[in-house]
C-alpha positions as CSV (number, residue, x, y, z in Angstrom):
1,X,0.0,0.0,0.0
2,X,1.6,3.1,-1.1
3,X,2.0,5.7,1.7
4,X,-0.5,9.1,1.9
5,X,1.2,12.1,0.9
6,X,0.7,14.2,4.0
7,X,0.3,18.5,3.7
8,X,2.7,20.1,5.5
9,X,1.1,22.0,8.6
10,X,1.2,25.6,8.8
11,X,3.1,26.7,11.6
12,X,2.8,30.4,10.8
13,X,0.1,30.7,13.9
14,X,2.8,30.1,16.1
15,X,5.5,32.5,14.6
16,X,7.5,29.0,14.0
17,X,9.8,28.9,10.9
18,X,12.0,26.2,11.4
19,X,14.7,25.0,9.3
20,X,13.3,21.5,9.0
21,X,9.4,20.4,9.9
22,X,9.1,16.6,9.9
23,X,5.4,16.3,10.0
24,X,3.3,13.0,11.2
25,X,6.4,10.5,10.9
26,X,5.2,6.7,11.3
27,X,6.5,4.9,14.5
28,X,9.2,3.4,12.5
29,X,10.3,6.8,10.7
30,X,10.1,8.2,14.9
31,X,12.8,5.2,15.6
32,X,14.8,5.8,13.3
33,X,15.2,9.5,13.1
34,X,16.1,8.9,17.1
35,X,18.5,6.8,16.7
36,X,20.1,8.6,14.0
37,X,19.8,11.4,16.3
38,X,21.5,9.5,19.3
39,X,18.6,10.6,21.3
40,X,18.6,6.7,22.4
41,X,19.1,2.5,21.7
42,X,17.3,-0.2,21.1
43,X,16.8,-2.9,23.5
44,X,16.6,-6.6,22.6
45,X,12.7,-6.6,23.1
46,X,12.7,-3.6,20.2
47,X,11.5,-0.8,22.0
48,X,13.6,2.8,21.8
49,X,15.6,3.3,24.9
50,X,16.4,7.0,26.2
51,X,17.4,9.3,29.1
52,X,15.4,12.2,29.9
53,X,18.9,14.0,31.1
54,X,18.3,16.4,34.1
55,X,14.4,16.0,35.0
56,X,13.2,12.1,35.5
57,X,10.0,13.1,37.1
58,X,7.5,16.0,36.6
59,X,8.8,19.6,38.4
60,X,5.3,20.9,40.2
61,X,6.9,23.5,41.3
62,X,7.5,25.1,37.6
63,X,4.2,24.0,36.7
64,X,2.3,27.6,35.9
65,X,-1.0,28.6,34.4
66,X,-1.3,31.9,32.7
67,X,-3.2,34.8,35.0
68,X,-6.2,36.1,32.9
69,X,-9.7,36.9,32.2
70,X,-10.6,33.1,31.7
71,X,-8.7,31.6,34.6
72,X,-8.5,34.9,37.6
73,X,-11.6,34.1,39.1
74,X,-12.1,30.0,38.3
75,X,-8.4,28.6,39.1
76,X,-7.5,27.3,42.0
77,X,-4.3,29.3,42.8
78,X,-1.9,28.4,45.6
79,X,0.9,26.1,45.1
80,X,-0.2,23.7,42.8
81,X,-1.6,26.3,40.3
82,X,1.0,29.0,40.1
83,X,0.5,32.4,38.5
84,X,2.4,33.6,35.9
85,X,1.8,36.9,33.9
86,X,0.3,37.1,30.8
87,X,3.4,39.3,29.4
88,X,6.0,36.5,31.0
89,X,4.3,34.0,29.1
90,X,4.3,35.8,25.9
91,X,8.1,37.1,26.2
92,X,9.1,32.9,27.2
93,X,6.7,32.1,23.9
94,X,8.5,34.6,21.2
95,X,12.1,33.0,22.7
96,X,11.3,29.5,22.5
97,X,9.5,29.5,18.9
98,X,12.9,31.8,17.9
99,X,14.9,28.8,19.3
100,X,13.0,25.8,17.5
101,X,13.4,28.2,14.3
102,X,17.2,27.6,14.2
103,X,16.5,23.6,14.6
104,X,14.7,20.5,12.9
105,X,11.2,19.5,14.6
106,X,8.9,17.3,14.7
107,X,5.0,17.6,14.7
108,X,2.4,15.6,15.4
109,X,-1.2,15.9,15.5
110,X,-3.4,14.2,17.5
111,X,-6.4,14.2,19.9
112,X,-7.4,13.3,23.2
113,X,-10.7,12.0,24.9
114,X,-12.3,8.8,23.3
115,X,-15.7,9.5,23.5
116,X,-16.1,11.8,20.3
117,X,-18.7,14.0,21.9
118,X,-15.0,15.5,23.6
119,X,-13.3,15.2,21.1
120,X,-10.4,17.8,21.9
121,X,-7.4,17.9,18.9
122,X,-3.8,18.4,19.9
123,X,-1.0,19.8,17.9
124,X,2.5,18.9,20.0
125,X,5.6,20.5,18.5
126,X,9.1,18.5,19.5
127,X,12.5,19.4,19.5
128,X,13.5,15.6,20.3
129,X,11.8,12.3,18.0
130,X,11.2,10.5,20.8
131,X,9.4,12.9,22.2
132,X,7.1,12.7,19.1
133,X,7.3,9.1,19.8
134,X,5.8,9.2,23.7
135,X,2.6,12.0,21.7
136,X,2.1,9.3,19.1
137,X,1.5,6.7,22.0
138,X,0.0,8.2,24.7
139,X,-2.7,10.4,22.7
140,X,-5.0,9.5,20.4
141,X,-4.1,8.3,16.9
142,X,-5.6,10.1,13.5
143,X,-5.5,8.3,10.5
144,X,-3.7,9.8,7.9
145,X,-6.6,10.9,5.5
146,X,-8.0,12.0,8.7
147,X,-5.9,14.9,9.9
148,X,-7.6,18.0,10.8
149,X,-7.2,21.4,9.0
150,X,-6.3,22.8,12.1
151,X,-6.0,21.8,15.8
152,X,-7.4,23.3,19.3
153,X,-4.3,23.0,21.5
154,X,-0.8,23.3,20.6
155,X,2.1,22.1,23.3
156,X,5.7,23.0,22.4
157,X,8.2,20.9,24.0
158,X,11.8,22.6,24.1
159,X,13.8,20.8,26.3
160,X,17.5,22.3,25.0
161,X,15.9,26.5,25.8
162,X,16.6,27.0,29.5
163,X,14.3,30.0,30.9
164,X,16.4,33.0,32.5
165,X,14.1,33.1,36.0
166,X,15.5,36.7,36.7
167,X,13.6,37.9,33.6
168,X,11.2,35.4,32.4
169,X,8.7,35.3,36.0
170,X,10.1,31.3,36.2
171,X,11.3,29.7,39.3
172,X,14.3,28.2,37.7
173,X,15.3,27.5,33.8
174,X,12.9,24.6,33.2
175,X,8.8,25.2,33.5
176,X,5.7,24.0,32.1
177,X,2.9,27.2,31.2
178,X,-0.7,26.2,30.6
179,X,-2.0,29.1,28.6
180,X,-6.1,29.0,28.7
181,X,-6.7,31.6,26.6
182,X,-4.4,30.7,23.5
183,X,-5.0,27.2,24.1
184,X,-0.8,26.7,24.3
185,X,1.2,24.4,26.5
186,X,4.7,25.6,26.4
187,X,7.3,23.2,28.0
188,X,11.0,24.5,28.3
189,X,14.1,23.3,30.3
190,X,12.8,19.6,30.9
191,X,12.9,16.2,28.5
192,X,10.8,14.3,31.0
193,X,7.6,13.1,28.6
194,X,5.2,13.1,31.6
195,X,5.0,17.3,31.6
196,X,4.0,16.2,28.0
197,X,0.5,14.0,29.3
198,X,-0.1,15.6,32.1
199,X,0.0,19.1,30.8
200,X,-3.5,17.9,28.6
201,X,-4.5,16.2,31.1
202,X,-4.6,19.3,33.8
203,X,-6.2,21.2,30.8
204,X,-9.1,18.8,30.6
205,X,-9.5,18.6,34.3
206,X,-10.3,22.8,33.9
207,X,-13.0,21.9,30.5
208,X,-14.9,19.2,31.1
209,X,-16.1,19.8,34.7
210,X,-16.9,23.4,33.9
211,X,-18.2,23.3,30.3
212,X,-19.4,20.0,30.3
213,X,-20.6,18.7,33.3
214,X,-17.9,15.7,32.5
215,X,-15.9,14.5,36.0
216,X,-12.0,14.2,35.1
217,X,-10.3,11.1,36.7
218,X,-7.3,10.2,37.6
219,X,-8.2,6.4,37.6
220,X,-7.8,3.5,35.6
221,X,-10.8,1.7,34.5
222,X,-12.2,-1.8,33.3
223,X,-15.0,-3.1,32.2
224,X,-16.7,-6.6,32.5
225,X,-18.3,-8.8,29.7
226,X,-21.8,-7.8,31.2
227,X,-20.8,-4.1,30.4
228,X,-20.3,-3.3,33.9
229,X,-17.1,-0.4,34.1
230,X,-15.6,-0.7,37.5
231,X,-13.4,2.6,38.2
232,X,-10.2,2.4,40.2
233,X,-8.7,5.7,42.0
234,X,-5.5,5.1,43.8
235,X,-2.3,7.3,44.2
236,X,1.7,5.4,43.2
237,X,2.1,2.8,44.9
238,X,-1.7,1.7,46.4
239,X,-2.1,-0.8,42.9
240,X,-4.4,1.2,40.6
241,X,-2.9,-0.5,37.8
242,X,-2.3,-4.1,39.1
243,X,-6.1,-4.4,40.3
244,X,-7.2,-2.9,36.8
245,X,-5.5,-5.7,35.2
246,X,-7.4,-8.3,34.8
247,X,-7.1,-10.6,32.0
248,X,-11.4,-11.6,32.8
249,X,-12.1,-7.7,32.0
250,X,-11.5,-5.2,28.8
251,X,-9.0,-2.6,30.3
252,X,-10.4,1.0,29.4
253,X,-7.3,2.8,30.8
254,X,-4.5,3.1,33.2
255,X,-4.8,6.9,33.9
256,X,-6.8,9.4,33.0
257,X,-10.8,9.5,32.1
258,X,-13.9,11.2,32.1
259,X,-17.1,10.4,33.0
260,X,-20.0,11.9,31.7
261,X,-24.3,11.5,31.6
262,X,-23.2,8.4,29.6
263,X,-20.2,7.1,29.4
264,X,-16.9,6.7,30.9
265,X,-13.8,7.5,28.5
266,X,-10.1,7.0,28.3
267,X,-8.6,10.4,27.8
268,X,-5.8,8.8,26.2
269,X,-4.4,6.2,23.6
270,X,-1.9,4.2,25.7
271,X,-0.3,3.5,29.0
272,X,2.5,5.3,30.7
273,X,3.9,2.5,33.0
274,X,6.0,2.0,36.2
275,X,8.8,-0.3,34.7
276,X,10.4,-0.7,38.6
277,X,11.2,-4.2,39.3
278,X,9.1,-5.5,36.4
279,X,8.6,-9.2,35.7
280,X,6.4,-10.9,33.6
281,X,5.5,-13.3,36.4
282,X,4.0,-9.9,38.2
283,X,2.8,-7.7,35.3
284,X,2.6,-9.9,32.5
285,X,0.7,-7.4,30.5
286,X,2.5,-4.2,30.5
287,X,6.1,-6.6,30.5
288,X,4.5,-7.7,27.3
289,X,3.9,-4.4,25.8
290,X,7.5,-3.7,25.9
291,X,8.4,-4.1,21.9
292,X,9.4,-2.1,19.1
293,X,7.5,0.9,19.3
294,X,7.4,1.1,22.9
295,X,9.7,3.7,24.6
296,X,11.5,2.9,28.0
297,X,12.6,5.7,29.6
298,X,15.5,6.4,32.1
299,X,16.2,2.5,32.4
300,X,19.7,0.4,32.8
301,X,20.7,-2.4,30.4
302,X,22.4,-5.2,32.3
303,X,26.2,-5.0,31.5
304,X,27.5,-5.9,28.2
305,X,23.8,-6.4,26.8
306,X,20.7,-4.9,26.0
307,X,19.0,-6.3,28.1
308,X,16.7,-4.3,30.6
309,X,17.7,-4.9,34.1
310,X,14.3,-3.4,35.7
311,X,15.8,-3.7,39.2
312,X,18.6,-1.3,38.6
313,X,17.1,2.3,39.4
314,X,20.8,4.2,39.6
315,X,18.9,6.8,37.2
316,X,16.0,6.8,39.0
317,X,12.5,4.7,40.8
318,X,10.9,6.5,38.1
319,X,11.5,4.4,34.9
320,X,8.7,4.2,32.5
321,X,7.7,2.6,29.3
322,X,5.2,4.2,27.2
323,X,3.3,2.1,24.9
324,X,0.0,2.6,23.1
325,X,-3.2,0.4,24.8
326,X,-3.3,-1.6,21.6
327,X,-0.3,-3.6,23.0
328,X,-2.7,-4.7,25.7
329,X,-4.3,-7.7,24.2
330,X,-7.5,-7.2,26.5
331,X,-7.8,-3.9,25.5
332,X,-11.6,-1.9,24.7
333,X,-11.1,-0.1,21.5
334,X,-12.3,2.6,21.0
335,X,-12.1,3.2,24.8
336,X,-15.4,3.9,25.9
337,X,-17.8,2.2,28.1
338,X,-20.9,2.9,30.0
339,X,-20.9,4.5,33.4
340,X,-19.6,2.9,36.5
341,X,-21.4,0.4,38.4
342,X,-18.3,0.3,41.3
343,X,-16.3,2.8,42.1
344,X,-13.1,1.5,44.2
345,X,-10.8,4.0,46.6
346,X,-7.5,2.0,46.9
347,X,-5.6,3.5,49.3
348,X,-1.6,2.0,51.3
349,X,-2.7,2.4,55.0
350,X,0.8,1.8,56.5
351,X,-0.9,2.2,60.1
352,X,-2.5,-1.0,59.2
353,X,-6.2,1.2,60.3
354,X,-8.3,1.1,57.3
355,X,-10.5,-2.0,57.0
356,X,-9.5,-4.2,54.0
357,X,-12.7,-3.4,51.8
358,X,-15.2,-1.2,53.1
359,X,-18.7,-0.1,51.6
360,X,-18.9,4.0,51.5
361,X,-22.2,6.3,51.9
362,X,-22.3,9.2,49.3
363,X,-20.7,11.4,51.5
364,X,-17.9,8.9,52.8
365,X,-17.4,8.8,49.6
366,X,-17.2,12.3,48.6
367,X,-14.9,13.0,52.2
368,X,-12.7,10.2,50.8
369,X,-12.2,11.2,47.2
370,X,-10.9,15.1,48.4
371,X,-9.0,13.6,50.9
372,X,-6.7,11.5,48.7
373,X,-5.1,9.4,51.4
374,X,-2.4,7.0,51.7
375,X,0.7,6.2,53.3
376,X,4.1,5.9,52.3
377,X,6.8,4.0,54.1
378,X,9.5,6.2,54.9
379,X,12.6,6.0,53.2
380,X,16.0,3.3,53.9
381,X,17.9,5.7,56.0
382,X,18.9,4.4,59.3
383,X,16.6,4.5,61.7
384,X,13.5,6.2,59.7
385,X,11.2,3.5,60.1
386,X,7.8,5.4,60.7
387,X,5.0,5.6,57.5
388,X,4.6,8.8,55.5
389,X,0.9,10.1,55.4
390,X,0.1,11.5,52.1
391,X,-3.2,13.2,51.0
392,X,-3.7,14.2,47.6
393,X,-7.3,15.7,46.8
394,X,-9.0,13.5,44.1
395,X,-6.3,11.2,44.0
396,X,-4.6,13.8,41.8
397,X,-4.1,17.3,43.4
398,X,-1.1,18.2,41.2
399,X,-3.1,18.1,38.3
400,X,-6.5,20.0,39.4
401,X,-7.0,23.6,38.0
402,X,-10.5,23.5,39.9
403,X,-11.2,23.4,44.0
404,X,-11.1,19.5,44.8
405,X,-14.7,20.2,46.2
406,X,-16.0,20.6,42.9
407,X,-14.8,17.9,41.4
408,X,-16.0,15.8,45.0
409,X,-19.8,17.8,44.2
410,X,-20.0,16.2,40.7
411,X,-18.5,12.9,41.8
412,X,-21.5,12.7,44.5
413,X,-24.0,13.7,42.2
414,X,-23.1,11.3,39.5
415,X,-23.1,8.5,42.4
416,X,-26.3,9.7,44.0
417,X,-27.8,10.3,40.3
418,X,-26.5,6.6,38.5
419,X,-26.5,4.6,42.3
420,X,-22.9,3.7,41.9
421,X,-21.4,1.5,44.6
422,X,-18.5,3.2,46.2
423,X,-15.7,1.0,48.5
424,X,-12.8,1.9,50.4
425,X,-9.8,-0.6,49.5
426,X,-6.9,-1.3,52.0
427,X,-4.1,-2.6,50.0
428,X,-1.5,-1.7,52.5
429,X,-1.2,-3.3,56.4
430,X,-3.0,-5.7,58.7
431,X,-2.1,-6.8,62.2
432,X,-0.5,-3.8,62.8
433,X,1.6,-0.4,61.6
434,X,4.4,-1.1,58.9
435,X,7.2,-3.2,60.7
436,X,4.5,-5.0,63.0
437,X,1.9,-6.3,61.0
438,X,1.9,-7.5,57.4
439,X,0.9,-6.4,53.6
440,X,-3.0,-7.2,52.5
441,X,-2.3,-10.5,50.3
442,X,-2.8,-9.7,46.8
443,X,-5.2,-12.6,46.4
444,X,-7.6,-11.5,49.4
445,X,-7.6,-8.0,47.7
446,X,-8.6,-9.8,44.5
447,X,-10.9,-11.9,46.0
448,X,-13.0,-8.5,48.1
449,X,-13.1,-6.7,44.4
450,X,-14.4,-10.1,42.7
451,X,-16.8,-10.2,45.3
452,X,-17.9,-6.5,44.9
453,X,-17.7,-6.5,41.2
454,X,-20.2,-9.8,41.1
455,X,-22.9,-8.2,43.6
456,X,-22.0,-10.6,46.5
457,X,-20.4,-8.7,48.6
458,X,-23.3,-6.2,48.8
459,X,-25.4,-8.5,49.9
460,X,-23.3,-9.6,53.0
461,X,-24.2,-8.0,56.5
462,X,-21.8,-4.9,57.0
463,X,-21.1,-2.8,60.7
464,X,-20.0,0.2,61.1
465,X,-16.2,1.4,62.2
466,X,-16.5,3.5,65.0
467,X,-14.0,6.0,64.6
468,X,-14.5,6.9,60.4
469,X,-18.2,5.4,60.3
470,X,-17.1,2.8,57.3
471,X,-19.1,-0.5,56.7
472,X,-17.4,-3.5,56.8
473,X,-18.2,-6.9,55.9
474,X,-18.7,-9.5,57.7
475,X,-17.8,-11.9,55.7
476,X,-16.7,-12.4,52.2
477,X,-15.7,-15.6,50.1
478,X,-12.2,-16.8,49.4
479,X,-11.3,-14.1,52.5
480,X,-10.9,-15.1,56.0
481,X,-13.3,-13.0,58.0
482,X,-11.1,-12.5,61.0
483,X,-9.1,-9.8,59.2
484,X,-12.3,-8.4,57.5
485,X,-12.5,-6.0,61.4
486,X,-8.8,-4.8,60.9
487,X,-9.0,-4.2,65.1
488,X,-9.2,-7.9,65.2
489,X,-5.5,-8.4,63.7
490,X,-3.7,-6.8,66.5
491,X,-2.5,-8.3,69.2
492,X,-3.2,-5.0,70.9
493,X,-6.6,-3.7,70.9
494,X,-5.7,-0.4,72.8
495,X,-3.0,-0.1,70.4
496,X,-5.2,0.0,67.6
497,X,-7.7,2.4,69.2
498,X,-4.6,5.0,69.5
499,X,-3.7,4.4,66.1
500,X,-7.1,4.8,64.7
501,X,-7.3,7.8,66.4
502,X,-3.9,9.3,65.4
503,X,-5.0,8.4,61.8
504,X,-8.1,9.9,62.2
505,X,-6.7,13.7,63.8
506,X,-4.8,13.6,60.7
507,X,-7.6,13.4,58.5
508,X,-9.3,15.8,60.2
509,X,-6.4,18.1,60.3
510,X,-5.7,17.9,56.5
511,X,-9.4,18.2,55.4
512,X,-9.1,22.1,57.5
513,X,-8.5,23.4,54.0
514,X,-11.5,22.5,52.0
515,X,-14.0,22.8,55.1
516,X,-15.4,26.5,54.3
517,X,-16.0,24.7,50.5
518,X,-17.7,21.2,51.9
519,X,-21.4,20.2,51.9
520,X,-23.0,18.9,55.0
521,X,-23.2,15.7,53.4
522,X,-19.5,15.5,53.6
523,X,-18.9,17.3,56.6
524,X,-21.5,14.9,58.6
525,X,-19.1,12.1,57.2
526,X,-15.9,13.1,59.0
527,X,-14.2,10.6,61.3
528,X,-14.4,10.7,64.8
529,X,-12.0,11.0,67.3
530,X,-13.1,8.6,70.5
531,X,-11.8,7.2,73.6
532,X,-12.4,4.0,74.1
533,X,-13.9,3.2,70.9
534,X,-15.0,-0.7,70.7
């Protein structure tokens, strides 16, 4: 089949005049022109190999959204949203374009959001192919005799043009600027991909809730062969995308979606993974997915090969692969499904606290959602051996334009409105606080969602936790009920009360900051602090 000839886009919107434009390059053009580049390698599974330099993770702190008529009164400014003028962002916009100008670039057009009703088109503008590689995979894919005319967001992504922070309103020479008004994301100073995702991501989390009555997730999702879509919110770390991967259920997404009157939605076109001790024993799927087209990022071959050792993390904890979802073979394509019948919280409760599963009310689950929680075990130095709490509103605060009460209103609304089950998932500790008690078994946490997903659990008889008011079962199959009542796997029950409580002061403590912005639905669902509480 002989190749479409492809028009050449016109850049002149953007001021952009660079020596070379390589326009809409195949995956196997991307590859090439990288290597050729020495931008990377290719490992012996086939898939591009590269170092990000400087930046392995995102940089929230030179994450900025432009100050204007559109955004003044609706942002949610403080220090995930951070201001930046209107005449910064133009002086930082004239200098990059000037620098791509003297280089060869890459452009790609694409789109996010499956569901076509949100349709929203993407132009992203590389210095770096393999940049243009991690757009092709991650967003949506055109067909060739189906590119637009023109597209509704532009990002430029200029890793080599380091920002002068004396005269350019930055904090230091790398940023990220999400520009509302001329619909630009303008990356500098940074060849980490993920500002790339996320930067579309944080725009649609500022559309869809306020034009289109859409909730913006940061969940993966799956659905069963009845059509049931289960959704599954967790922060790094809890196993949002191990309990999503079920080779019984079409996975819908690992990341990002929307849901809206009718429909839940991948915003995306493939997975960003956690390559971090990978095996195909664990994650057989995404282990899989790494082949030629795939792009690992930031990894280590094992000496003398190219072989990925996935346990080496010199460069970072961070490594990623990037691949698009039609490397999953259980894939739903397009990536659209009806809305949730289950919604599950997964949350690592290093005080070993939290009940394994637990059924929510609407405003449990609201109080939950803003609250974000989990727990992180501290780090190997000597003698730090306490968890980490960690709250992140919506299970995704660093990438939320909007209050977090807003998106918790329409979150309650669509669960009060579609009667969505909501539970409260304890993948963390039992028997005790990290370094007494033990990790949840992966199979018991498998065996509570099977049970909630089939309508079985539901039916069980549930009490109530006396300190955050949750409903627990009493039993569930394939689970042994003893643990089900996490007080009763601890050798200590006045230990556990403490705990509970300390656990509970902290949520209480953290939700101080959306409490002026809270329903009474959500306010009555606050945990208690008790004495003597069974």
């Amino acid at each position: 089949m002989s190749k479409i000839n492809v028009k050449q886009p016109d850049l002149s919107y953007l001021n952009l005049n660079a020596k070379t434009i390589k326009y809409q390059l195949s995956v196997a053009e991307l590859v090439e022109e990288a290597l050729k580049n020495g931008e990377g390698t290719l490992a012996d599974t086939g898939a591009l190999a590269i170092d990000t330099g400087k930046f392995t993770g995102r940089s929230p702190k030179d994450r900025f959204i432009v100050s204007d008529e559109i955004t003044e009164n609706s942002v949610w400014w403080g220090d995930v949203n951070i201001r930046i003028s209107q005449d910064h962002f133009n002086g930082l916009f004239e200098k990059v374009t000037k620098h791509l100008s003297e280089k060869q670039i890459y452009v790609r057009d694409a789109y996010a959001c499956a569901d076509q009703n949100y349709q929203t088109t993407i132009r992203v503008v590389t210095e770096h192919a393999f940049q243009n590689l991690f757009a092709n995979n991650l967003f949506l894919r055109f067909e060739q005799d189906q590119l637009p005319e023109k597209t509704e967001w532009t990002i430029i992504a200029a890793p080599s043009f380091l920002a002068d922070p004396a005269t350019d309103g930055t904090r230091q020479a790398n940023f990220s600027i999400l520009n509302f008004s001329k619909k630009i994301i303008l990356i500098g100073g940074t060849a980490y991909t993920g500002e790339i995702k996320k930067g579309i991501f944080s725009v649609l989390n500022f559309i869809l809730p306020e034009q289109k009555q859409t909730l913006s997730m940061h969940c993966s999702a799956n659905v069963g062969t009845e059509g049931d879509t289960a959704i599954f919110f967790g922060l790094s770390g809890t196993g949002k995308t191990t309990l999503s991967a079920d080779p019984n259920r079409g996975l819908i997404g690992d990341d990002e979606h929307g849901w809206s009157e009718d429909s839940v939605f991948n915003f995306e076109g493939g997975c960003y993974a956690k390559c971090v001790d990978l095996t195909a024993e664990k994650e057989p799927q995404i282990f899989n997915a790494i082949k030629f087209g795939s792009l690992l990022e930031n990894i280590n071959y094992e000496a003398g090969t190219r072989h990925v050792d996935f346990a080496n993390i010199e460069k970072t904890e961070n490594t990623r692969v990037a691949y698009p979802i039609h490397y999953i073979d259980n894939a739903v394509l397009p990536s659209v499904a009806k809305g949730p019948k289950n919604i599950f919280f997964l949350t690592a409760d290093a005080f070993g606290v939290l009940p394994p599963i637990s059924k929510l009310t609407p405003g449990q689950a609201m109080f939950h959602f803003i609250s974000g929680y989990t727990a992180k075990v501290a780090g190997t130095e000597a003698g730090v051996t306490e968890p980490q709490l960690t709250f992140s509103a919506c299970f995704g605060k660093a990438f939320l334009p909007l209050h977090p009460a807003k998106y918790a209103k329409l979150l309650g609304e669509k669960m009060e409105k579609h009667q969505v089950n909501v539970w409260l998932v304890n993948t963390g500790w039992s028997g005790g606080p990290y370094g007494v008690g033990s990790r949840m078994k992966l199979s018991y946490t498998r065996a509570m969602i099977s049970a909630a997903l089939n309508g079985s659990l539901a039916k069980e008889d549930f009490i109530a936790h006396p300190v955050f008011g949750l409903l627990m079962p009493q039993n569930c199959p394939a689970v042994p009920s003893e643990i089900l009542n996490p007080k009763n796997t601890w050798s200590s029950p006045q230990n556990y009360d403490h705990k509970a409580n300390e656990l509970a002061a902290a949520f209480l403590n953290n939700f101080k900051q959306f409490e002026e912005f809270a329903s009474e639905e959500i306010k009555n669902a606050l945990p208690k602090v008790v004495e003597n509480v069974f």
